[in-house]
DSSP file (Angstrom, degrees, kcal/mol; ACC not computed):
  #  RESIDUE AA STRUCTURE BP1 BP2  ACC     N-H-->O    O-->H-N    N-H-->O    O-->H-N    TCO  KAPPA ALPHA  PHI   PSI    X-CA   Y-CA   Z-CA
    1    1 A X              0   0    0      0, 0.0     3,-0.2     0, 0.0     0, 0.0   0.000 360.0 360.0 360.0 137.1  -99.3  125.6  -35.7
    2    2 A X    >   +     0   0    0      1,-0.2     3,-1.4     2,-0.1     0, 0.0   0.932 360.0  54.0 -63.7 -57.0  -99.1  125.8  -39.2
    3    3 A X  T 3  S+     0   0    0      1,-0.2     2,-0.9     5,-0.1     6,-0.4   0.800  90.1  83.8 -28.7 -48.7 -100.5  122.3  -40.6
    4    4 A X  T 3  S+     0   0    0     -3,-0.2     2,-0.3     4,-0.1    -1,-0.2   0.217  81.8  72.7 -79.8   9.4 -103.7  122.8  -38.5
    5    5 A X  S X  S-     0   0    0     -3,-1.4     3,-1.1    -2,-0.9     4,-0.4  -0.813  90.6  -1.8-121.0 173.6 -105.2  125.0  -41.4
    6    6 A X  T 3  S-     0   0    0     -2,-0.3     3,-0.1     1,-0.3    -3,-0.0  -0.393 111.2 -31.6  71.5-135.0 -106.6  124.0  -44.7
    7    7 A X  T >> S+     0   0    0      1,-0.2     3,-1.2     2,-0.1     4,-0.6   0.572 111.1  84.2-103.3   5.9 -106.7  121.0  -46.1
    8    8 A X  H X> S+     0   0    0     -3,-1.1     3,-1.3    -5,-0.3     4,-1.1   0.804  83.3  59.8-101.1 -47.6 -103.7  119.3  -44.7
    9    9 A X  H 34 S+     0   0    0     -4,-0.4    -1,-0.3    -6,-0.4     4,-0.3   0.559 102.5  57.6 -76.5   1.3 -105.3  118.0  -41.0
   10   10 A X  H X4 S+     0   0    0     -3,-1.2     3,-0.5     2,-0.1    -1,-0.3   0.690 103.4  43.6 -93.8 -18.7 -107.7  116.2  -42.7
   11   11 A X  H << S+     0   0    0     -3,-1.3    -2,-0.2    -4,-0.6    -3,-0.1   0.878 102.1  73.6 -60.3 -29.9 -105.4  113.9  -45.0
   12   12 A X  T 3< S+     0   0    0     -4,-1.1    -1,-0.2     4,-0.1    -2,-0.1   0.691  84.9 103.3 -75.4 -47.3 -103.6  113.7  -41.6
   13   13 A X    <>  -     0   0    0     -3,-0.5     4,-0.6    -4,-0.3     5,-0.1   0.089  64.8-148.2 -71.8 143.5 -106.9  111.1  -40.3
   14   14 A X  T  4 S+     0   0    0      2,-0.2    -1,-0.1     1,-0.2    -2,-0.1   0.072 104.4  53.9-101.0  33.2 -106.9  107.7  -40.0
   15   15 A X  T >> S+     0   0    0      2,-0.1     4,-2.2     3,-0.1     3,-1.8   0.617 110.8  57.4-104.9 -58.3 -110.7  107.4  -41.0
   16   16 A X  T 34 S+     0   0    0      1,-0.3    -2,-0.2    -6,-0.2    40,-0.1   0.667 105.1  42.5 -39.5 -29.3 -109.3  109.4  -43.9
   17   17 A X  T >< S+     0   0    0     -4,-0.6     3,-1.6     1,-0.1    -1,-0.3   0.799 106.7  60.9 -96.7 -26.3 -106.7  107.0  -45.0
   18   18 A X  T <4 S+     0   0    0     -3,-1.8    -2,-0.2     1,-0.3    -1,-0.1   0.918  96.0  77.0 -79.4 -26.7 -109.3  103.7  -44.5
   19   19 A X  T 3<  +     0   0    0     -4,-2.2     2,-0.5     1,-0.1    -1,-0.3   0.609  65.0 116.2 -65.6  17.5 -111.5  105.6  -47.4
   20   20 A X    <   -     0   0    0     -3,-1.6    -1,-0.1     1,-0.2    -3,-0.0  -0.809  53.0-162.2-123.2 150.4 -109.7  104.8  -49.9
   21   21 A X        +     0   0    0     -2,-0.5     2,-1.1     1,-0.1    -1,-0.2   0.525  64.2  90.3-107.0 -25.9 -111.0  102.7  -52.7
   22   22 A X        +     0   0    0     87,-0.1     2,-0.4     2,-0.0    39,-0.1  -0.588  36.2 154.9 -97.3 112.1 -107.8  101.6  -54.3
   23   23 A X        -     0   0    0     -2,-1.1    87,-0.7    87,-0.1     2,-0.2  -0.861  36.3-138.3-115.1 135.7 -106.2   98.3  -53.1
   24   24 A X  B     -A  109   0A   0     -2,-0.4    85,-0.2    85,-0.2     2,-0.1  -0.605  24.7 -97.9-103.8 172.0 -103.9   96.8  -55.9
   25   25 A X    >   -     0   0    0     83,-2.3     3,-0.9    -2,-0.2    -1,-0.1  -0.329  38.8 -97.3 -90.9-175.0 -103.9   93.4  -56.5
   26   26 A X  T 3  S+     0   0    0      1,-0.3    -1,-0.2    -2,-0.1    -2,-0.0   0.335 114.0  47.1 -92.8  -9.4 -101.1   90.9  -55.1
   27   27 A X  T 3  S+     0   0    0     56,-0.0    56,-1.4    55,-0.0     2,-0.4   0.025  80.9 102.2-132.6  38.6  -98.7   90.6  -57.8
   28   28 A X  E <   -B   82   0B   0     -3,-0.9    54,-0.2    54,-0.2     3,-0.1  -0.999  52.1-179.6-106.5 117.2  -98.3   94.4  -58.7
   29   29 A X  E     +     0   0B   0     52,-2.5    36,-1.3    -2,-0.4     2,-0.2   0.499  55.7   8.4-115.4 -27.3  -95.0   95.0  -57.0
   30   30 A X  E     -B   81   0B   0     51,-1.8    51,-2.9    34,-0.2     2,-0.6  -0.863  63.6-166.1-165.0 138.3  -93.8   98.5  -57.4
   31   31 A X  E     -B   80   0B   0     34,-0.4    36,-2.1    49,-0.2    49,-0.3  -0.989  11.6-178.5-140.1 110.6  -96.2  101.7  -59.1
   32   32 A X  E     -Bc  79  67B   0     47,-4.0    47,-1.5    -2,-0.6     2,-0.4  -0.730   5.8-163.4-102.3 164.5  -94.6  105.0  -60.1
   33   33 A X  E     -Bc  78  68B   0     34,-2.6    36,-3.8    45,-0.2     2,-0.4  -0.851   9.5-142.6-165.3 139.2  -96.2  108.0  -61.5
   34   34 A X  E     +Bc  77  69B   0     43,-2.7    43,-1.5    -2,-0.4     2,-0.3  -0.798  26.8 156.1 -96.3 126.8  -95.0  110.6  -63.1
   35   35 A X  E     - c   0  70B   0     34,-1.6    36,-2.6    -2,-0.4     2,-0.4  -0.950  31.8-142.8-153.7 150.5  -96.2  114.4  -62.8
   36   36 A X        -     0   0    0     -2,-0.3    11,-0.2    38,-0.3    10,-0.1  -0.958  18.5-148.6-111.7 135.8  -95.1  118.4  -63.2
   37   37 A X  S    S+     0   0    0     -2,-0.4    -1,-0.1     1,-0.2     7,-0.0  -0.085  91.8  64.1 -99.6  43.3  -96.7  120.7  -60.5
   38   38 A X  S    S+     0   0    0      2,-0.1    -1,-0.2     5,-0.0     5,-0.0   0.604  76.2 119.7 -71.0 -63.2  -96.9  123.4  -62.9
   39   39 A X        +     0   0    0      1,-0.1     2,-0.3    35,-0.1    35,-0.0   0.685  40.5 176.1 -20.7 143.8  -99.0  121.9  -64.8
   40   40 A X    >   +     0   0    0      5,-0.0     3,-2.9     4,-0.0     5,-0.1  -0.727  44.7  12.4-130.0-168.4 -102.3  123.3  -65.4
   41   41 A X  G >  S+     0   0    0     -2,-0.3     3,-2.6     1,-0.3     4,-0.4   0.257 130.4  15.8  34.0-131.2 -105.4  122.8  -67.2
   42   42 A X  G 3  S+     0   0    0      1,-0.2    52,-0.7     2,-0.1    53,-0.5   0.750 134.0  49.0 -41.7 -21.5 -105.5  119.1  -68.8
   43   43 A X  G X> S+     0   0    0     -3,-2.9     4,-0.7    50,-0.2     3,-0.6   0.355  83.4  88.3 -97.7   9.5 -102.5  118.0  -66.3
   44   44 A X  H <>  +     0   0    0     -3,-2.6     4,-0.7     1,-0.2    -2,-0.1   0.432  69.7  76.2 -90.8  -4.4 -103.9  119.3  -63.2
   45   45 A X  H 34 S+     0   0    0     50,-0.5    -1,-0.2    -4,-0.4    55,-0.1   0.508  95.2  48.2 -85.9  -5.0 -105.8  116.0  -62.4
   46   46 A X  H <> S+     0   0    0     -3,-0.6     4,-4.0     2,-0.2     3,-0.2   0.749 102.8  56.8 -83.8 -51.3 -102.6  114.1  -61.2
   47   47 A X  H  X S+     0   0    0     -4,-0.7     4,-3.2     1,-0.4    -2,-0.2   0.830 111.8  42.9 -66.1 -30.6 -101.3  116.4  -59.1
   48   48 A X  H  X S+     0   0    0     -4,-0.7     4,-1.5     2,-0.2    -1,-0.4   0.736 110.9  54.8 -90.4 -14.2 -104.6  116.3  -57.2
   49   49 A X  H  > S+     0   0    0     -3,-0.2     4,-1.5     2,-0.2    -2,-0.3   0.860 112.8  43.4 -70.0 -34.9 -104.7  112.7  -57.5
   50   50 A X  H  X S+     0   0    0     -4,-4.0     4,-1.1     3,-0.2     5,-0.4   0.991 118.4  47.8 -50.1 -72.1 -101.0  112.9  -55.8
   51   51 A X  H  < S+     0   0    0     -4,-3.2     4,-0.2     1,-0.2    -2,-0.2   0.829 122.4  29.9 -31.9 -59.5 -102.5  115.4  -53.5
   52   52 A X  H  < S+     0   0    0     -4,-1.5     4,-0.4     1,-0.2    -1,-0.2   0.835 133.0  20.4 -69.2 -47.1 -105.7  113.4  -52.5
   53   53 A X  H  X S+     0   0    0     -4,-1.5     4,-1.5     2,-0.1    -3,-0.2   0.152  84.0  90.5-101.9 -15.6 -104.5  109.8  -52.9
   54   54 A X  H  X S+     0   0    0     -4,-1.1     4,-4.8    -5,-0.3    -4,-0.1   0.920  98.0  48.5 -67.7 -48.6 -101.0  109.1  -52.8
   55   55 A X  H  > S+     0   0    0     -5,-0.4     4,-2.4     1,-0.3     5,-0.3   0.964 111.5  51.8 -56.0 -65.8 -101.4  108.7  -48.4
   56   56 A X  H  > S+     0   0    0     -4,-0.4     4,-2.1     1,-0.2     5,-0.3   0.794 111.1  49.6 -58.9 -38.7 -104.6  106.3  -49.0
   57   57 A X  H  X S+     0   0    0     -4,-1.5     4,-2.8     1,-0.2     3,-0.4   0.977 112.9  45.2 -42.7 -66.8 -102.2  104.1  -51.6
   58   58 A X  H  < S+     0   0    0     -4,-4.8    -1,-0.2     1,-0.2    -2,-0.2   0.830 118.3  40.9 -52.8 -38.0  -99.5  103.9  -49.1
   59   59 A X  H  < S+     0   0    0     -4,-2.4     3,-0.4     1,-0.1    -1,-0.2   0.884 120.3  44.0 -75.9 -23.5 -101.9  102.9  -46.1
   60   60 A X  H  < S+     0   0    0     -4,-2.1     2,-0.7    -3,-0.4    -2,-0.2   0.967 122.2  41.9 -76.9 -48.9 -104.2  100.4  -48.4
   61   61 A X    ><  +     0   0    0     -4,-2.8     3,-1.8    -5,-0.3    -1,-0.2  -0.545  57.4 154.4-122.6  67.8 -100.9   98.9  -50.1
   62   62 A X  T 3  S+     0   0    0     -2,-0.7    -1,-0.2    -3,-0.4    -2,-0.1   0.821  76.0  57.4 -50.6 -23.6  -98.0   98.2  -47.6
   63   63 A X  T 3  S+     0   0    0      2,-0.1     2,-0.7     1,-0.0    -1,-0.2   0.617  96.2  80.1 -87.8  -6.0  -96.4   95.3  -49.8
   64   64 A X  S <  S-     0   0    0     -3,-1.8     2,-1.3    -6,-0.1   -34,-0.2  -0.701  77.4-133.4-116.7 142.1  -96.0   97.7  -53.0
   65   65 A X        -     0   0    0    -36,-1.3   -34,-0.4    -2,-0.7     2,-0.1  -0.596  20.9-152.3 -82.1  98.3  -93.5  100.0  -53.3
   66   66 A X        -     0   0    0     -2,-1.3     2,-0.5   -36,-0.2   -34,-0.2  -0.316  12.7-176.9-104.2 130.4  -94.6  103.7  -54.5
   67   67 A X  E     -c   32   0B   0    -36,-2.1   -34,-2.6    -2,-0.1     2,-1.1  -0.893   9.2-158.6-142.7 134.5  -92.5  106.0  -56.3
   68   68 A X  E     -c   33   0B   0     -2,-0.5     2,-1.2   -36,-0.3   -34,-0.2  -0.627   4.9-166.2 -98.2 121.4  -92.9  109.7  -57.6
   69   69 A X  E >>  -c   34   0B   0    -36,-3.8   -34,-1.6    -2,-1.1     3,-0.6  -0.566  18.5-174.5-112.8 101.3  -91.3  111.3  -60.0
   70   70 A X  E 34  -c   35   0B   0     -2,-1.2   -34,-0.2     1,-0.3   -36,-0.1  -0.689  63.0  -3.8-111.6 138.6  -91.8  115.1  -59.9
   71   71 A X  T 34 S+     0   0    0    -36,-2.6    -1,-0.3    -2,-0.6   -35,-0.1   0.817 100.4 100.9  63.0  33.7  -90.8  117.4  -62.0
   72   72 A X  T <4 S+     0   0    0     -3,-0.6     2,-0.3   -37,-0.4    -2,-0.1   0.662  80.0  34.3-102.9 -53.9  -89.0  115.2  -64.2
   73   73 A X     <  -     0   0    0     -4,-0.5    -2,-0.2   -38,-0.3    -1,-0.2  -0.790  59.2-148.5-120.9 158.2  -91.3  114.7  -67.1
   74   74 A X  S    S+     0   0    0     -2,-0.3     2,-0.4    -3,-0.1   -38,-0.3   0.869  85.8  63.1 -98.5 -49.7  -94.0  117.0  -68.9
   75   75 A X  S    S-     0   0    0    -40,-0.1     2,-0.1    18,-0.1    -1,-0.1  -0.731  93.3-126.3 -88.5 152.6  -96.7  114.6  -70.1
   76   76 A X        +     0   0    0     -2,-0.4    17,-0.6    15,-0.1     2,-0.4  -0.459  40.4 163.4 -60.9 138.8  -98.1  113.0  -66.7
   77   77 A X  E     -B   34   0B   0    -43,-1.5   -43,-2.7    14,-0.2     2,-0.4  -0.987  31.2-141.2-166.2 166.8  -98.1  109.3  -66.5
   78   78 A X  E     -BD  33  90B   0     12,-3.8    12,-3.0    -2,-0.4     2,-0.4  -0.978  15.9-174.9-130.0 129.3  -98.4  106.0  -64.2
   79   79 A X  E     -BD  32  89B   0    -47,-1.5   -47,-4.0    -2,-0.4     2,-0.4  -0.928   6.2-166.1-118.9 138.7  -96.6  102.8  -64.5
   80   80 A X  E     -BD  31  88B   0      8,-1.5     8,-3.1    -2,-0.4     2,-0.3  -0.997  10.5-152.9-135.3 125.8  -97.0   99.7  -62.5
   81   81 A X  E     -BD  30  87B   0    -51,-2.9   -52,-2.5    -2,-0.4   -51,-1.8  -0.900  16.9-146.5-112.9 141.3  -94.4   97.0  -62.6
   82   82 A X  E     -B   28   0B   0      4,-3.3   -54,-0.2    -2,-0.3   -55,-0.0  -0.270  26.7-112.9-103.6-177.5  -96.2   93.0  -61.8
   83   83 A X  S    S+     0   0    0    -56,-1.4    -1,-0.1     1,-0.3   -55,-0.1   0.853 119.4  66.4 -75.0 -31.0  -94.0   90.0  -59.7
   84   84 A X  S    S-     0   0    0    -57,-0.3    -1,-0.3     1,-0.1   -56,-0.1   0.588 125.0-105.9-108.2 -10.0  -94.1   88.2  -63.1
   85   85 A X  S    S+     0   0    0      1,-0.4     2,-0.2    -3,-0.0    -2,-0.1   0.570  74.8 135.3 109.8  28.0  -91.8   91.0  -64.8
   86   86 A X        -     0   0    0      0, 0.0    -4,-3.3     0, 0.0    -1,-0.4  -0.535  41.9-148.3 -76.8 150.2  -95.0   92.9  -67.0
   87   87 A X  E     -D   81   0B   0     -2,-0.2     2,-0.3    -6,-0.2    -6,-0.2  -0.990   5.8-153.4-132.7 116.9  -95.1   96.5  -67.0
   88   88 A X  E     -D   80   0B   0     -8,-3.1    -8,-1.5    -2,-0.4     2,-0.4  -0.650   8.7-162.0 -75.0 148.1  -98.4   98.8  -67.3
   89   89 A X  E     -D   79   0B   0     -2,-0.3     2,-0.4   -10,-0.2   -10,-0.2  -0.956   4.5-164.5-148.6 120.7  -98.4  102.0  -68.5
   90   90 A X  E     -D   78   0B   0    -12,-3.0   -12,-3.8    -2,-0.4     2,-1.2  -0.945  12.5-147.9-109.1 114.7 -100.9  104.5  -68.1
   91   91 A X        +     0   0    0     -2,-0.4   -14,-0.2   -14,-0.2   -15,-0.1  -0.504  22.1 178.4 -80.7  86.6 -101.3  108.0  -70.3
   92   92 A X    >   +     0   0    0     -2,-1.2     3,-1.6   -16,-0.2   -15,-0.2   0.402  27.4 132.8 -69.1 -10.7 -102.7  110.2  -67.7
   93   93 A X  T 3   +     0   0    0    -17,-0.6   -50,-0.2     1,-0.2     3,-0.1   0.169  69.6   9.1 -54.5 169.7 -103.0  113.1  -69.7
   94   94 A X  T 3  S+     0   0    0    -52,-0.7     2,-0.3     1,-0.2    -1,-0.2   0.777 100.3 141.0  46.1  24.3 -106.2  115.5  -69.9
   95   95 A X    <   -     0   0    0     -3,-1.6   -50,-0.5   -53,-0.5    -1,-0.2  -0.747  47.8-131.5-110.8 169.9 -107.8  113.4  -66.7
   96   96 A X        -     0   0    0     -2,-0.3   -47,-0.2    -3,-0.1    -1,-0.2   0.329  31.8-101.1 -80.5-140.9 -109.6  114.2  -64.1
   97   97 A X  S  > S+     0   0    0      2,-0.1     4,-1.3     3,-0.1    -1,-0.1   0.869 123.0  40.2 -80.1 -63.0 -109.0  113.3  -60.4
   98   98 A X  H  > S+     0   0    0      2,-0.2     4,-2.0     1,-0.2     3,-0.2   0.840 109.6  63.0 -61.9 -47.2 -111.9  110.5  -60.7
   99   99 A X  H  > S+     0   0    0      1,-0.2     4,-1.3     2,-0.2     5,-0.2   0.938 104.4  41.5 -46.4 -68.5 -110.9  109.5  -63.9
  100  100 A X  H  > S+     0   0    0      1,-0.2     4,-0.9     2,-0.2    -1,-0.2   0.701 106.0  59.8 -31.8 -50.6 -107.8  108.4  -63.0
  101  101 A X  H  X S+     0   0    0     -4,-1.3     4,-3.0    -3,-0.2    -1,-0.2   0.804 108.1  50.2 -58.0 -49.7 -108.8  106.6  -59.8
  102  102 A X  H  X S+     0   0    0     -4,-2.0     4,-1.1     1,-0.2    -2,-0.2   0.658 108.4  49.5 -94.4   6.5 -111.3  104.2  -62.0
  103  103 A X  H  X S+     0   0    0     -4,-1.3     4,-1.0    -5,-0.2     5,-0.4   0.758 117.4  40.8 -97.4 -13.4 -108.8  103.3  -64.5
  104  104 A X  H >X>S+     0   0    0     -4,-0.9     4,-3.4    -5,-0.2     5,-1.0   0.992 122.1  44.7 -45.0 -72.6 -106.4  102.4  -61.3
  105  105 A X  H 3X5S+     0   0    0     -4,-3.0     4,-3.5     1,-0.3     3,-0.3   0.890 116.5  44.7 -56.6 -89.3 -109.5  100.9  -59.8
  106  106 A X  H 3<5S+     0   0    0     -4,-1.1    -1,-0.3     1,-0.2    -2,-0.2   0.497 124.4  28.5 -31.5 -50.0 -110.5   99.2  -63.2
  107  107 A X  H <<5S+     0   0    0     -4,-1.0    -1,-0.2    -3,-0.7    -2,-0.2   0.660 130.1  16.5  -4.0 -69.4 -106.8   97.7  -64.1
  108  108 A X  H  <5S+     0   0    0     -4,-3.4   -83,-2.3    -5,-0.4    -3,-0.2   0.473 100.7  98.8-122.3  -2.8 -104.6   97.0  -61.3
  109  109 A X  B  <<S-A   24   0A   0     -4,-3.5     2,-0.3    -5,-1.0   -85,-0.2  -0.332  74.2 -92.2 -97.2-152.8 -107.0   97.0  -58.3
  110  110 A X        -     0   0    0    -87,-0.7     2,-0.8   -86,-0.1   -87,-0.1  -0.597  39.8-119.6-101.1 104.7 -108.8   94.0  -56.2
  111  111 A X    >   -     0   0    0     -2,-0.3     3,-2.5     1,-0.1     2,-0.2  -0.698  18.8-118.8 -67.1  89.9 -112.4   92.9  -57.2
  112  112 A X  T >> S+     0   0    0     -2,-0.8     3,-1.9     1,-0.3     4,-1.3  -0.001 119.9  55.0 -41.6 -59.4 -115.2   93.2  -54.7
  113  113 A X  H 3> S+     0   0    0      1,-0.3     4,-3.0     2,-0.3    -1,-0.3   0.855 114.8  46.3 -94.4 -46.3 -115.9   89.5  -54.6
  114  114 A X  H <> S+     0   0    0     -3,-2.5     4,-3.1     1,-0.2    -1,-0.3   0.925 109.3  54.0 -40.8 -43.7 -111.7   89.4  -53.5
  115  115 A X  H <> S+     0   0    0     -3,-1.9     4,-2.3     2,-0.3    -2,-0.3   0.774 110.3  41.6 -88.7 -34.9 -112.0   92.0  -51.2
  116  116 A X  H  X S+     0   0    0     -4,-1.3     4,-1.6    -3,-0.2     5,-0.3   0.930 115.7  57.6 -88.4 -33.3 -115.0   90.3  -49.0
  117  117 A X  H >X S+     0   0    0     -4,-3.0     4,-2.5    -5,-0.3     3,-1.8   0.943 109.1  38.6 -42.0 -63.2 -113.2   87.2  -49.4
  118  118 A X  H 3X S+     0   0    0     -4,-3.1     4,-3.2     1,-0.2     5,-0.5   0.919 113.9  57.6 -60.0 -35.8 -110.4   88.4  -48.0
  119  119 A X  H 3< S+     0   0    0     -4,-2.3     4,-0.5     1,-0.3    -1,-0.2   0.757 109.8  45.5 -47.6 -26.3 -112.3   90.4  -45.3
  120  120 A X  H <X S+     0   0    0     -3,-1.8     4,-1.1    -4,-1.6    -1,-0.3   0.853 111.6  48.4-100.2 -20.1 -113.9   87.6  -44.2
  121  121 A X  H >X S+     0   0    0     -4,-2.5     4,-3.0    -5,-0.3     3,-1.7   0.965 106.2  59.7 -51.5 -40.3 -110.7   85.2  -44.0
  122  122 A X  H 3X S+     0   0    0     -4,-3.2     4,-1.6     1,-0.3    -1,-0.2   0.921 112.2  41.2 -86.4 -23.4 -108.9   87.9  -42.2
  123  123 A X  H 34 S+     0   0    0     -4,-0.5    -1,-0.3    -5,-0.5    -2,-0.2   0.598 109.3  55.3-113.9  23.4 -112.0   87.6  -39.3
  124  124 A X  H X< S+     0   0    0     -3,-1.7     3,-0.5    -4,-1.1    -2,-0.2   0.772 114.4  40.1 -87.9 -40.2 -112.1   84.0  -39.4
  125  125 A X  H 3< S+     0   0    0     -4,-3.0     2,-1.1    -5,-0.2    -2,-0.2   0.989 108.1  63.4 -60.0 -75.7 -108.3   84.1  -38.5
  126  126 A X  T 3< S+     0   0    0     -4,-1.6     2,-1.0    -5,-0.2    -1,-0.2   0.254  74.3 125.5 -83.1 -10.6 -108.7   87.0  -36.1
  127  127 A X    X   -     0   0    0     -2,-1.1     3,-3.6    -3,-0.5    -1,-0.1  -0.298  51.9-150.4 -79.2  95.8 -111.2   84.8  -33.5
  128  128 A X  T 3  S+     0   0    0     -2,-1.0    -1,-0.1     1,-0.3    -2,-0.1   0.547  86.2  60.1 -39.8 -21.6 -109.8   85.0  -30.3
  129  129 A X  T 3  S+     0   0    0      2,-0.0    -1,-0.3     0, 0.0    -2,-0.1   0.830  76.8 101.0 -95.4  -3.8 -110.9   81.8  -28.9
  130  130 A X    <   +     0   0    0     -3,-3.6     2,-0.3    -5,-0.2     7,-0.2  -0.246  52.4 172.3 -57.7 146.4 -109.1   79.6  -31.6
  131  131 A X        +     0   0    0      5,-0.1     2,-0.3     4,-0.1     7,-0.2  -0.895  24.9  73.0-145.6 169.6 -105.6   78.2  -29.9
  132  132 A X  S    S-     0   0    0      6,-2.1     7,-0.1     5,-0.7    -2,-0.0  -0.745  90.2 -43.6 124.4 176.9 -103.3   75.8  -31.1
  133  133 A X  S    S+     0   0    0     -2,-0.3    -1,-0.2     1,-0.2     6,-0.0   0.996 131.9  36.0 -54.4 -63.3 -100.3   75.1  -33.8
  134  134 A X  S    S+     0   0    0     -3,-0.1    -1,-0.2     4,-0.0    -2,-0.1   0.588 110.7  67.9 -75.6 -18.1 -102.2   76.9  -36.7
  135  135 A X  S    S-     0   0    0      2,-0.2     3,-0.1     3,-0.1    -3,-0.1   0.095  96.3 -96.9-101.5-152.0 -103.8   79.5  -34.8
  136  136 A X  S    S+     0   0    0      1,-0.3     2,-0.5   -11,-0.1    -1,-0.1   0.848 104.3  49.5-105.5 -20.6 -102.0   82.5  -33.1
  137  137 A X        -     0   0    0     -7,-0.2    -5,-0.7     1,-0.2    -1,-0.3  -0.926  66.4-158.6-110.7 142.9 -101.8   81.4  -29.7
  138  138 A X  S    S+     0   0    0     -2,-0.5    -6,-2.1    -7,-0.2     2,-0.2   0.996  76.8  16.0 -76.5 -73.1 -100.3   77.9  -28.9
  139  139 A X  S >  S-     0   0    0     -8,-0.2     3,-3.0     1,-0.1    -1,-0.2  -0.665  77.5-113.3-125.6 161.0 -101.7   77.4  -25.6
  140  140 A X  T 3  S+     0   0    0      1,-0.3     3,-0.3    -2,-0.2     6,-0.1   0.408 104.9  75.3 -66.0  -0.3 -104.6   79.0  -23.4
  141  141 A X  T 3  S+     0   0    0      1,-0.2    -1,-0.3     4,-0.1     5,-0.3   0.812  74.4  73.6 -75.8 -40.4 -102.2   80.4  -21.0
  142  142 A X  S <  S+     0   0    0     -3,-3.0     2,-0.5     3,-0.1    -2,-0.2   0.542  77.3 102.1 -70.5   6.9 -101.0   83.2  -23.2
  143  143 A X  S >  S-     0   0    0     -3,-0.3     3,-2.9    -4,-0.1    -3,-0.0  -0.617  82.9-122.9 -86.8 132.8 -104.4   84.9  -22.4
  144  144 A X  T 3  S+     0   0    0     -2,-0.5     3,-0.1     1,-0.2    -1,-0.1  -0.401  96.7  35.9 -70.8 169.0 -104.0   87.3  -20.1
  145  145 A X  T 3  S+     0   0    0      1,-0.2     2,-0.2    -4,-0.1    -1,-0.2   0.014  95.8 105.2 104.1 -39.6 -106.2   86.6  -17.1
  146  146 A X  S <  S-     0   0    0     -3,-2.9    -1,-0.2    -5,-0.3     3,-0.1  -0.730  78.1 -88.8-115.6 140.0 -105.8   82.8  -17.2
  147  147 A X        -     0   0    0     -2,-0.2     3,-0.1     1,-0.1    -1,-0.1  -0.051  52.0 -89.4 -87.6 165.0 -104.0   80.6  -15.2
  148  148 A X        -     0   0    0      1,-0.2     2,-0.2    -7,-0.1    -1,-0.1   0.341  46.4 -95.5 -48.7 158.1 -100.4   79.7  -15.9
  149  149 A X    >>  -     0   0    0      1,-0.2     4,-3.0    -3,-0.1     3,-0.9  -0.435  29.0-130.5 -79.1 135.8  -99.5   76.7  -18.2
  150  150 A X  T 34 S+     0   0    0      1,-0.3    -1,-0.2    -2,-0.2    -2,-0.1   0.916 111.1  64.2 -59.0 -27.3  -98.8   73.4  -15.7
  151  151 A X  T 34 S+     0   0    0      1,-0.2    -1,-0.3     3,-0.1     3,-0.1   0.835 106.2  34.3 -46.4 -49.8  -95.7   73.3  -18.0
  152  152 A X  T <4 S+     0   0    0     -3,-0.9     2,-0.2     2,-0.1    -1,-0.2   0.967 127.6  30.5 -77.7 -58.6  -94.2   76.6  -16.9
  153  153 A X  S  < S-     0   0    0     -4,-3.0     2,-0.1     1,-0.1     0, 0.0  -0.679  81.1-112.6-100.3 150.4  -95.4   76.4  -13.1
  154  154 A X        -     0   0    0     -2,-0.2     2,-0.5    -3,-0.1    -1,-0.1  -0.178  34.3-134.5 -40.9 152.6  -95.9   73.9  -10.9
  155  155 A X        -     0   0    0      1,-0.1     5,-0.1    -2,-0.1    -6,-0.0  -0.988  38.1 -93.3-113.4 133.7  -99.9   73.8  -10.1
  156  156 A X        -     0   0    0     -2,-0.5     4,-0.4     3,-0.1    -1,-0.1   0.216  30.1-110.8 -42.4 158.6 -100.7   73.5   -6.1
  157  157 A X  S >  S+     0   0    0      2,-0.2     3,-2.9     1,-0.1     6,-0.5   0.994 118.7  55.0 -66.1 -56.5 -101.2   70.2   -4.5
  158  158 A X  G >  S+     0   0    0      1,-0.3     3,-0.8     2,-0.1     5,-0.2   0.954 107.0  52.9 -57.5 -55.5 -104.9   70.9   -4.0
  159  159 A X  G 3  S+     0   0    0      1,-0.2    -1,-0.3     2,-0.1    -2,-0.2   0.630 100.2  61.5 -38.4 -16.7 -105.4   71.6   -7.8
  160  160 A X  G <  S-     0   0    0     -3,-2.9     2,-1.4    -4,-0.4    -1,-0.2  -0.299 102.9-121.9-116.8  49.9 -103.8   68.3   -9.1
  161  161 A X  S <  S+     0   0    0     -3,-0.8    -3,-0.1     1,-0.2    -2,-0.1   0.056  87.1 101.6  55.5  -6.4 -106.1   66.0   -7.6
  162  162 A X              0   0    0     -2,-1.4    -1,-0.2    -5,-0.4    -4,-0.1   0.603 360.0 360.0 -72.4 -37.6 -104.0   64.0   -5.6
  163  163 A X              0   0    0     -6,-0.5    -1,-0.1    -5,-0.2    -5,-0.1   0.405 360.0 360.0 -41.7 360.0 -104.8   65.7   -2.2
């Protein structure tokens, strides 16, 4: 099979897609960037940031909408439009790969002190004995294993205490 050589089965990984460092923040709404793949020399650092980076964007940042424009324009460049109806504009020329990634990084992304926040909300929600309204399961029945809710089923005579 062809894909199975180079570099292509490694992009392919889903360890590959969690490495990547740029998560934008919550009210950046749609991010374009523009690039020629002729380019060489001083424009050749987009097109490997499109190569490298584009997948890890899309997996990090479901909620934003990504758009490429290739072959369209000659100088390279990145635009990010916010909820609040601001536009960024980034001139991408004569950067590298890296470069590019820490003015993303620097600019539009998530600040560590956000990022463990949210990490740790998202496994304070995630605790599998919580039940209830707020939580994700209403009642202790919807765990598999356990027995049915008296609601749904009758419970045996010997169970209810009456016997």
């Amino acid at each position: 099979m062809p894909f199975m050589y180079g570099k292509n089965p490694l992009r392919r990984t889903f360890y590959y897609l969690q490495q990547g460092n740029i998560k934008f923040r919550d009210n950046v709404s749609v991010f374009s960037m523009g690039y020629d793949r002729k380019g060489e020399g001083p424009r050749s650092g987009v097109k490997e940031f499109v190569f490298w980076h584009w997948a890890q964007l899309q997996f990090h940042n479901p909620n934003v909408q990504l758009v490429k424009h290739v072959d369209k324009v000659i100088t390279p460049y990145a635009k990010a439009f916010m909820r609040d109806g601001r536009e960024v504009l980034f001139d991408l020329e004569g950067l590298s790969r890296e470069e590019i990634e820490n003015e993303l990084i620097q600019t539009l992304g998530k600040t560590e002190l956000v990022r463990k926040r949210e990490s740790l909300e998202k496994m304070a929600k995630l605790n599998p004995a919580s039940f209830g309204t707020v939580c994700e399961r209403q009642c202790m029945c919807e765990v598999q294993g356990q027995h049915p809710c008296t609601a749904l089923l009758h419970s045996p005579q010997v169970m209810t205490g009456k016997y």
